[in-house]
C-alpha positions in Angstrom: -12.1 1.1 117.0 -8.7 0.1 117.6 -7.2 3.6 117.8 -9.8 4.2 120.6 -8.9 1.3 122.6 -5.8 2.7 122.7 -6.9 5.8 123.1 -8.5 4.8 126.8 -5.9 2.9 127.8 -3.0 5.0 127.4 -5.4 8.1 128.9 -6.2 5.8 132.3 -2.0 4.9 132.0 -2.3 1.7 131.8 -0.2 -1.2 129.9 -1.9 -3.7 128.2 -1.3 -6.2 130.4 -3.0 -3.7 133.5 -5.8 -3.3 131.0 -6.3 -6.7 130.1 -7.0 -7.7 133.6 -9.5 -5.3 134.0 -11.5 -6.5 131.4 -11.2 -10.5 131.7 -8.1 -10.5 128.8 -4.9 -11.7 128.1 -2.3 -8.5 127.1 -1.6 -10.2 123.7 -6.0 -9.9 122.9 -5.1 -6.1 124.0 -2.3 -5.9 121.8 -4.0 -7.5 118.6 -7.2 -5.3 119.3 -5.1 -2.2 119.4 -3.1 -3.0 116.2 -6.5 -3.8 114.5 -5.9 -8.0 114.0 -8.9 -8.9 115.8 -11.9 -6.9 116.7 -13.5 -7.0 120.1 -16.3 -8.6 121.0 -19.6 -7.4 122.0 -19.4 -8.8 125.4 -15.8 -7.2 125.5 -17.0 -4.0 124.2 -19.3 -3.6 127.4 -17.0 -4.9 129.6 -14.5 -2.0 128.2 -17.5 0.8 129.0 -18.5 -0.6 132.2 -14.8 -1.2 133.8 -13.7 1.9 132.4 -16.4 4.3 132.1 -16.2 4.7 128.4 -18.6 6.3 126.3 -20.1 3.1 124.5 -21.3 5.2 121.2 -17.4 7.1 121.5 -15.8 3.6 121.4 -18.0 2.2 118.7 -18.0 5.0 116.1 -15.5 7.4 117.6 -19.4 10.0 118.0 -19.5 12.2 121.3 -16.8 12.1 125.1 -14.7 9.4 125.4 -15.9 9.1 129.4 -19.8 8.8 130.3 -20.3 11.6 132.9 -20.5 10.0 136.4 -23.4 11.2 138.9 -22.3 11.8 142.5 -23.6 8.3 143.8 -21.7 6.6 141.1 -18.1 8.3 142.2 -18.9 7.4 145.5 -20.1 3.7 144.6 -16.7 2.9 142.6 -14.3 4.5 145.0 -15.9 2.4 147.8 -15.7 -0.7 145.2 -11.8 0.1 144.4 -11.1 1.1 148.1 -12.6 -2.7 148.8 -10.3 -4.4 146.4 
């Protein structure tokens, strides 16, 4: 899972301390997840797919898209989200 962690961040551009605040996470956590000296937990797992749209199976087991297809309403609802922020 660490490779794909990695994976999704460098795809969105982000450093890990960028990614790290996404998610609740200090850019060390990011750095040990993405070398493989800790794993993730569950609760950061989700908060991975939700922030960033990630494919939970992908993530898990590396198995289908990296990115969940987004539905019209849900482009619209995070753009309005990020243009609030």
């Amino acid at each position: 899972m660490n490779e794909r962690i990695k994976k999704v961040r460098e795809t969105l551009d982000l450093t890990q301390e960028e990614f790290g605040r996404r998610i609740g996470s200090a850019r060390n956590t990011i750095a040990n997840y993405e070398n493989g000296n800790r794993n993730p937990s569950n609760s950061v797992i989700l908060s991975i797919c939700r922030e960033f749209n990630v494919n939970e199976d992908w993530l898990r087991s590396g198995e289908g898209e990296m990115f969940c297809k987004l539905e019209t309403n849900d482009i619209v609802a995070k753009a309005t989200r990020l243009l609030g922020e």
